[in-house]
NUSEFI-905894 format. One record per residue (C-alpha): x, y, z; residue number from 1; chain. Coordinates in nm, 2 decimals, padded with zeros to 4 digits, always signed. Example, Ala and Ser with C-alpha at 12.3 -4.5 7.8 and 13.67 -1.06 7.14 Angstrom:
% NUSEFI-905894
<X: +01.23, Y: -00.45, Z: +00.78, nr: 1, kette: A>
<X: +01.37, Y: -00.11, Z: +00.71, nr: 2, kette: A>
This chain:
% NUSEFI-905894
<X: +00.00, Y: +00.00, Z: +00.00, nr: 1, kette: A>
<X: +00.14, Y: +00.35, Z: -00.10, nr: 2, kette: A>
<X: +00.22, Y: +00.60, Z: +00.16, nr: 3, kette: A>
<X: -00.03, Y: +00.89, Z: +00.18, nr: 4, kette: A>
<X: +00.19, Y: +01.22, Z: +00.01, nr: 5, kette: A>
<X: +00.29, Y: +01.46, Z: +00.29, nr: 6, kette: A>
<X: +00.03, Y: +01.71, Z: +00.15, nr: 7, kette: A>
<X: -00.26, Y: +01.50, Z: +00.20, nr: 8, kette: A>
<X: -00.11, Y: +01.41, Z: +00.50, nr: 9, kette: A>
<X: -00.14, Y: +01.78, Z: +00.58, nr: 10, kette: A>
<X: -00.44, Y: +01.82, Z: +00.45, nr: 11, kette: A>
<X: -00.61, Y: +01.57, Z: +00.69, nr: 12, kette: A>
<X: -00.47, Y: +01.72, Z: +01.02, nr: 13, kette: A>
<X: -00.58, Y: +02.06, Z: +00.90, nr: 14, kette: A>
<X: -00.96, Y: +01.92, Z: +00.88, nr: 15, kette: A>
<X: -00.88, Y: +01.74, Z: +01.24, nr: 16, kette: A>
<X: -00.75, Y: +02.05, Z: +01.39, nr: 17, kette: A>
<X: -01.01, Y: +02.22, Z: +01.19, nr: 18, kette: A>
<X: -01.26, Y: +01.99, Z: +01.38, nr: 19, kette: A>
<X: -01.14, Y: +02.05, Z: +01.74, nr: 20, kette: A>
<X: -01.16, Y: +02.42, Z: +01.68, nr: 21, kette: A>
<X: -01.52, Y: +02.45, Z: +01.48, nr: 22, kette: A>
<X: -01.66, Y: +02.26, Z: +01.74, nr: 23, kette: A>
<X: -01.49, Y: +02.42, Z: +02.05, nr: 24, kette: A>
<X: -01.51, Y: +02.72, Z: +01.89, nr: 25, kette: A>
<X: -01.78, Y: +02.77, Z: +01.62, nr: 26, kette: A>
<X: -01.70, Y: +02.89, Z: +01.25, nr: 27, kette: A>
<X: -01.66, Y: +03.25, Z: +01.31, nr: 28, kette: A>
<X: -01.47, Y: +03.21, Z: +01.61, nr: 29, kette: A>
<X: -01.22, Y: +02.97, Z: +01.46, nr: 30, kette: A>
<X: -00.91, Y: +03.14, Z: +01.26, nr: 31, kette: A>
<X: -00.75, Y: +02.98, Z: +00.98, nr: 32, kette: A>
<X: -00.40, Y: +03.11, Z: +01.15, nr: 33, kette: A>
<X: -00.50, Y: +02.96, Z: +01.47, nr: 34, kette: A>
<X: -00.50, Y: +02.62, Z: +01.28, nr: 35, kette: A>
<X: -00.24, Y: +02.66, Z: +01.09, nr: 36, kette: A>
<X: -00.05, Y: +02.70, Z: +01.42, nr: 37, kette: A>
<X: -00.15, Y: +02.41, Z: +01.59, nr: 38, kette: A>
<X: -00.03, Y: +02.20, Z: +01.27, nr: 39, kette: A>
<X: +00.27, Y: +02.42, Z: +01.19, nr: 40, kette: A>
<X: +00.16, Y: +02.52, Z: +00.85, nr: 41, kette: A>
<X: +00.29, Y: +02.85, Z: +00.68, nr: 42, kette: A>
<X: +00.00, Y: +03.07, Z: +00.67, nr: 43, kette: A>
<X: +00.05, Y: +03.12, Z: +00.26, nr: 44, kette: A>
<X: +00.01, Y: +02.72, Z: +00.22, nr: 45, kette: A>
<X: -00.36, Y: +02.72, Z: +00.32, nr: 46, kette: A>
<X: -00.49, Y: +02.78, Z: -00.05, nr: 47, kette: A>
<X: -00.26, Y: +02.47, Z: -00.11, nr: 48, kette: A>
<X: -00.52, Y: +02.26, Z: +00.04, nr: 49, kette: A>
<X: -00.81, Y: +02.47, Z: +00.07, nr: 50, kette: A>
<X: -01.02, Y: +02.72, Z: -00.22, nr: 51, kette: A>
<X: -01.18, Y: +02.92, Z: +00.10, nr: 52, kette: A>
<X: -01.23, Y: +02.90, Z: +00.48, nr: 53, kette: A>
<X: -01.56, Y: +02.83, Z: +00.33, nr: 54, kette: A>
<X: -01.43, Y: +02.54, Z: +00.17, nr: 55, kette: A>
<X: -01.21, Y: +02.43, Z: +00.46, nr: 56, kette: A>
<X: -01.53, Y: +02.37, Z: +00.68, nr: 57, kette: A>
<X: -01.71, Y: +02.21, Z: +00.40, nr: 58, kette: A>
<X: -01.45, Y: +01.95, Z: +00.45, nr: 59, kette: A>
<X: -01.43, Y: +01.96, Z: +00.79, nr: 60, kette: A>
<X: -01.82, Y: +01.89, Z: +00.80, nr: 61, kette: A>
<X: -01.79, Y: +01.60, Z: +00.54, nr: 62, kette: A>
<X: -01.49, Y: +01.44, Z: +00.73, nr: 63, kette: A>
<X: -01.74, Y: +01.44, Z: +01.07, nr: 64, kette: A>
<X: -02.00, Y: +01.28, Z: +00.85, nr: 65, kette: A>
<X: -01.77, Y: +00.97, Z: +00.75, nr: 66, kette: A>
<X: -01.64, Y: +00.95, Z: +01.12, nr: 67, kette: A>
<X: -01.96, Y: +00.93, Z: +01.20, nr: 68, kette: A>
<X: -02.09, Y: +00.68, Z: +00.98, nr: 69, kette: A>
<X: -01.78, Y: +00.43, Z: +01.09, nr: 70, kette: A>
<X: -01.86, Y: +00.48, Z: +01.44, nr: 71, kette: A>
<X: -02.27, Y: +00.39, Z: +01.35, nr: 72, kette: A>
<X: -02.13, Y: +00.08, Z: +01.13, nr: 73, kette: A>
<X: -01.88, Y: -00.01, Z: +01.41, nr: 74, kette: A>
<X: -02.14, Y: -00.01, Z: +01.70, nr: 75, kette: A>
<X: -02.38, Y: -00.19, Z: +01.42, nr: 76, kette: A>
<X: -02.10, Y: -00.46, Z: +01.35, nr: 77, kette: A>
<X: -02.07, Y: -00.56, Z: +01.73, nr: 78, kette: A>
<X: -02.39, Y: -00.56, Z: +01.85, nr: 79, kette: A>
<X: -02.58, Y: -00.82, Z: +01.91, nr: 80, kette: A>
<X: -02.90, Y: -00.69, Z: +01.76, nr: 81, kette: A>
<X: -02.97, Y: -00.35, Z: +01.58, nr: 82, kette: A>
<X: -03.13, Y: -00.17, Z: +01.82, nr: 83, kette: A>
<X: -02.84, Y: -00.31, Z: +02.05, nr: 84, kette: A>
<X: -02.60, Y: -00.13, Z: +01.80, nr: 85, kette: A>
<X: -02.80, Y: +00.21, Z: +01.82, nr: 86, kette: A>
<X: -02.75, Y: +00.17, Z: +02.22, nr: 87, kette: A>
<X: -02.42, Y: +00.10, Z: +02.19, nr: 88, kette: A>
<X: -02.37, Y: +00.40, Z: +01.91, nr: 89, kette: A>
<X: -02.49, Y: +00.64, Z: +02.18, nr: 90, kette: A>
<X: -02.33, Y: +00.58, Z: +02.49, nr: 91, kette: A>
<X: -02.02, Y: +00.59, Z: +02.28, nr: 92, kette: A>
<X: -02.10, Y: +00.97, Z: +02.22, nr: 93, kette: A>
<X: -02.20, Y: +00.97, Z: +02.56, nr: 94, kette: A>
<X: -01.86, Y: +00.87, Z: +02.71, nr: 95, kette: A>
<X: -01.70, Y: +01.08, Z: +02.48, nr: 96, kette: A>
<X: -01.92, Y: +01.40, Z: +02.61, nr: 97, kette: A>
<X: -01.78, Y: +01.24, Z: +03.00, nr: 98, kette: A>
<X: -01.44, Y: +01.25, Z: +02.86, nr: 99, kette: A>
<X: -01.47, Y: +01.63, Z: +02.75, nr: 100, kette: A>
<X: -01.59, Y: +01.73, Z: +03.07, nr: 101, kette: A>
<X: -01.95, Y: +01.81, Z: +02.89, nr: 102, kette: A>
<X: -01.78, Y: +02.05, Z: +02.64, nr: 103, kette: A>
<X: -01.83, Y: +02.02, Z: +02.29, nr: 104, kette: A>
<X: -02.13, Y: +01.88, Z: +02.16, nr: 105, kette: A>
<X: -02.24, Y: +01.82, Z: +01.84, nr: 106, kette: A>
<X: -02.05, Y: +01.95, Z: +01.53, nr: 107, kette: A>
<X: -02.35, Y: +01.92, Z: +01.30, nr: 108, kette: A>
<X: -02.61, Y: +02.09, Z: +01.53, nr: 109, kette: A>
<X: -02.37, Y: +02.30, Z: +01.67, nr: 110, kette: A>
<X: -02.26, Y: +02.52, Z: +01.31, nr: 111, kette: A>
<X: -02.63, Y: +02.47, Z: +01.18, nr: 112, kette: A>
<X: -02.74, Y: +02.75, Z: +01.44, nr: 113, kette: A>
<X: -02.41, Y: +02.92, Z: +01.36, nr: 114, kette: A>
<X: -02.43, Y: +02.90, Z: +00.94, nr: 115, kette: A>
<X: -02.79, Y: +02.99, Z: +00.78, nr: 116, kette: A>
<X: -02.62, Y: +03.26, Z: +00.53, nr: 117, kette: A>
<X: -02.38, Y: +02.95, Z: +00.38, nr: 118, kette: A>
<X: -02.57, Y: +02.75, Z: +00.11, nr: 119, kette: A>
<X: -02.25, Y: +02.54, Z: +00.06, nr: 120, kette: A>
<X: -02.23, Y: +02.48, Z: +00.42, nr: 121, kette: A>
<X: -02.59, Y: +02.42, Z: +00.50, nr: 122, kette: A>
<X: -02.61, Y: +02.19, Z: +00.19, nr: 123, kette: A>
<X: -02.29, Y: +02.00, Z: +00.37, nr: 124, kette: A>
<X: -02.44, Y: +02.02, Z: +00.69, nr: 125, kette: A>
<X: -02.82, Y: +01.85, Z: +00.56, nr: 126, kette: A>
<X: -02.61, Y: +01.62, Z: +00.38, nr: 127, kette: A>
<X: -02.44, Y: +01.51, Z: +00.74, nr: 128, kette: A>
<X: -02.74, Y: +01.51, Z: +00.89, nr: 129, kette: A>
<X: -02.90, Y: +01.29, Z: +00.67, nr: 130, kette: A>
<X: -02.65, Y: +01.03, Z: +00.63, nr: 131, kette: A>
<X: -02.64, Y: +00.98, Z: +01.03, nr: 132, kette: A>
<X: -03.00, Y: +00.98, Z: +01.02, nr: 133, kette: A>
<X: -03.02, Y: +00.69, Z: +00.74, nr: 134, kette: A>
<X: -02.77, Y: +00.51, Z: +00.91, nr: 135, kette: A>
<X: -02.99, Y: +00.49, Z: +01.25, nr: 136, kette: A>
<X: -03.30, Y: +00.44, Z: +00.99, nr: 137, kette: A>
<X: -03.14, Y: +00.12, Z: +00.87, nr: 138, kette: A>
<X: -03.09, Y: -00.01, Z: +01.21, nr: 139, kette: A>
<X: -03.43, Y: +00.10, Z: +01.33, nr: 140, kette: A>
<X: -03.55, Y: -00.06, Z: +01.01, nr: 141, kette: A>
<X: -03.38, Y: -00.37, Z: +01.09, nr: 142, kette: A>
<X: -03.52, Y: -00.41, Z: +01.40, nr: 143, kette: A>
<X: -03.89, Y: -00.32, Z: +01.31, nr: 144, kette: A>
<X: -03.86, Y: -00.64, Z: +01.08, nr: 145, kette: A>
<X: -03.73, Y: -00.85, Z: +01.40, nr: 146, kette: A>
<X: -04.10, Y: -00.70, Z: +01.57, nr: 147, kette: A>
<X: -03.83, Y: -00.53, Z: +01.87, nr: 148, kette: A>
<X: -03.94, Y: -00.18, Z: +01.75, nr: 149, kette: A>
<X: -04.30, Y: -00.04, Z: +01.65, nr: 150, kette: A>
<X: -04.38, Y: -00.02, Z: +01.27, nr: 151, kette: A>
<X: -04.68, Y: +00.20, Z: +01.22, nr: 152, kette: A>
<X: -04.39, Y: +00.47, Z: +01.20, nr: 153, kette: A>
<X: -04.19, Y: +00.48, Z: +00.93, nr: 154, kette: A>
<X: -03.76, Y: +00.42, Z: +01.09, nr: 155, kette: A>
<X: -03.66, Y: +00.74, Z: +00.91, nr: 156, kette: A>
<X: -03.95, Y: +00.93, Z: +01.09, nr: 157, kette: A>
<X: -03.83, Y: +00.75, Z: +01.42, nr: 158, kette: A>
<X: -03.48, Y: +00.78, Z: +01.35, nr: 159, kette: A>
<X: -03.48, Y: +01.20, Z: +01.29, nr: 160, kette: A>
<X: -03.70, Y: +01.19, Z: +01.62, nr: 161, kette: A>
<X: -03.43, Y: +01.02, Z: +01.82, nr: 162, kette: A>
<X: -03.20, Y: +01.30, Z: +01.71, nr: 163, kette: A>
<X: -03.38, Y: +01.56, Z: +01.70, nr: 164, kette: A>
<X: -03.43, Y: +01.49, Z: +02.08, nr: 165, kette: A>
<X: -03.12, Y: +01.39, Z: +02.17, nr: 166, kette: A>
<X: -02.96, Y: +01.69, Z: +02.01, nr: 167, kette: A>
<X: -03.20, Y: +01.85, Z: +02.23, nr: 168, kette: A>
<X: -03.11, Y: +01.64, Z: +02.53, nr: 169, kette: A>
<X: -02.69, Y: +01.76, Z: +02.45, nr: 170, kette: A>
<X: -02.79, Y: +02.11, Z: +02.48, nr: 171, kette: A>
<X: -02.94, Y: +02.05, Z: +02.84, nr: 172, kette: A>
<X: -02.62, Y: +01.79, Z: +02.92, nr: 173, kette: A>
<X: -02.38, Y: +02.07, Z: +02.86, nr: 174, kette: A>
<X: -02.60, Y: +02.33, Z: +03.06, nr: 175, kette: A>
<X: -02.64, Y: +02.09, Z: +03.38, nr: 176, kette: A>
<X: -02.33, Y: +01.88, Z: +03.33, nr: 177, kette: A>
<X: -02.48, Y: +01.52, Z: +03.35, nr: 178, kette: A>
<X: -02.55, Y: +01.26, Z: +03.10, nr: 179, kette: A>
<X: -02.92, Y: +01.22, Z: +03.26, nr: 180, kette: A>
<X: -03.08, Y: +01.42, Z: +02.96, nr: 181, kette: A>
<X: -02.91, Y: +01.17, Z: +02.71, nr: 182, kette: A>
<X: -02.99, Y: +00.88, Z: +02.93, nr: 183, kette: A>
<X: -03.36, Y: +01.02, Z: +02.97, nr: 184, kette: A>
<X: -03.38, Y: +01.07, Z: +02.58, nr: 185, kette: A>
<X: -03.26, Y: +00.70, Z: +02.56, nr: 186, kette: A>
<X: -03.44, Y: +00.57, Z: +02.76, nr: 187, kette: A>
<X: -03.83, Y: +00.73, Z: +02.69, nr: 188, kette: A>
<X: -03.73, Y: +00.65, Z: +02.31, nr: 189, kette: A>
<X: -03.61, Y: +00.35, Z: +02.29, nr: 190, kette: A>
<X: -03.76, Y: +00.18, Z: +02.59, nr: 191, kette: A>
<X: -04.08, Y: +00.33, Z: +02.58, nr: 192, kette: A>
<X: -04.22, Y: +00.50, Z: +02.29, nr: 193, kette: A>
<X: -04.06, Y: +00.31, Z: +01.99, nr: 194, kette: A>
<X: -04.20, Y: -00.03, Z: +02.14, nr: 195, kette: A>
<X: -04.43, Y: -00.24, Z: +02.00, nr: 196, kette: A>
């Protein structure tokens, strides 16, 4: 297998750093120079890699959306059953969220309040929502056909109503500083109103 070139090896820790700081810091408050930095980039080698800041977050967004969709198929792949797999999917986010000492939160939610005026983003953005939303379809799907969730709702209906509320649920996590939201989300979903 060929060795990634040094410039797309750049590339990809500029959309990880990239990452850390959209997230911790939103798109307006993130500076391409404070990136740079933190990778130890020359300032006039960003348009090597990059048309735009613009463009820079539309990759950003795009490389969540495939880190996201490995960690759905990975939680999927060792779960016993599918809606075993969407448990296991988010306590993974939970621990991570225990790990940041409640900081963060969600990439996608968090630049879609942050980005209206951006068609390029917002069109990146509804594309990452809708993949993760798919991939919890298919696992909700799956396990409407093995009769453990309820079927007179359609899985993609279900699935954007388990994010929708827990997206709601992170925003009261990182005001009180507990996982109970997310586990209360969880748990009135999944246990309760998406049974049979």
């Amino acid at each position: 297998m060929a060795r990634p070139r040094r410039s797309d090896d750049t590339r990809a820790l500029l959309i990880e750093e990239g990452a850390v700081g959209l997230l911790a810091n939103g798109y307006h408050g993130t500076g391409i120079k404070q990136v740079l930095d933190k990778v130890g980039v020359p300032k006039g080698s960003f348009y090597n890699y990059f048309d735009s800041k613009e463009s820079f977050a539309q990759a950003v967004i795009e490389h969540h959306s495939l880190c996201v969709q490995r960690n759905l198929a990975a939680a999927f792949a060792s779960a016993p059953d599918p809606l075993s797999g969407v448990r296991a999917f988010f306590a993974v986010l939970t621990e991570d969220f225990v790990a940041a000492d409640f900081t963060g939160g969600c990439l996608i939610a968090n630049l879609g309040g942050e980005l209206e005026g951006s068609e390029i983003l917002r069109s990146a953005l509804s594309a990452a929502w809708a993949a993760w939303r798919d991939g919890v379809a298919d696992a909700l799907r799956a396990a409407q056909e093995q009769g453990t969730v309820r079927t007179d709702i359609d899985a993609v209906d279900l699935a954007d109503l388990l994010l929708e509320s827990w997206e709601g649920a992170v925003i009261r996590m990182k005001i009180d500083r507990t996982v109970d939201p997310l586990d209360k989300c969880l748990h009135r979903l999944l246990d309760d109103y998406f049974r049979p």
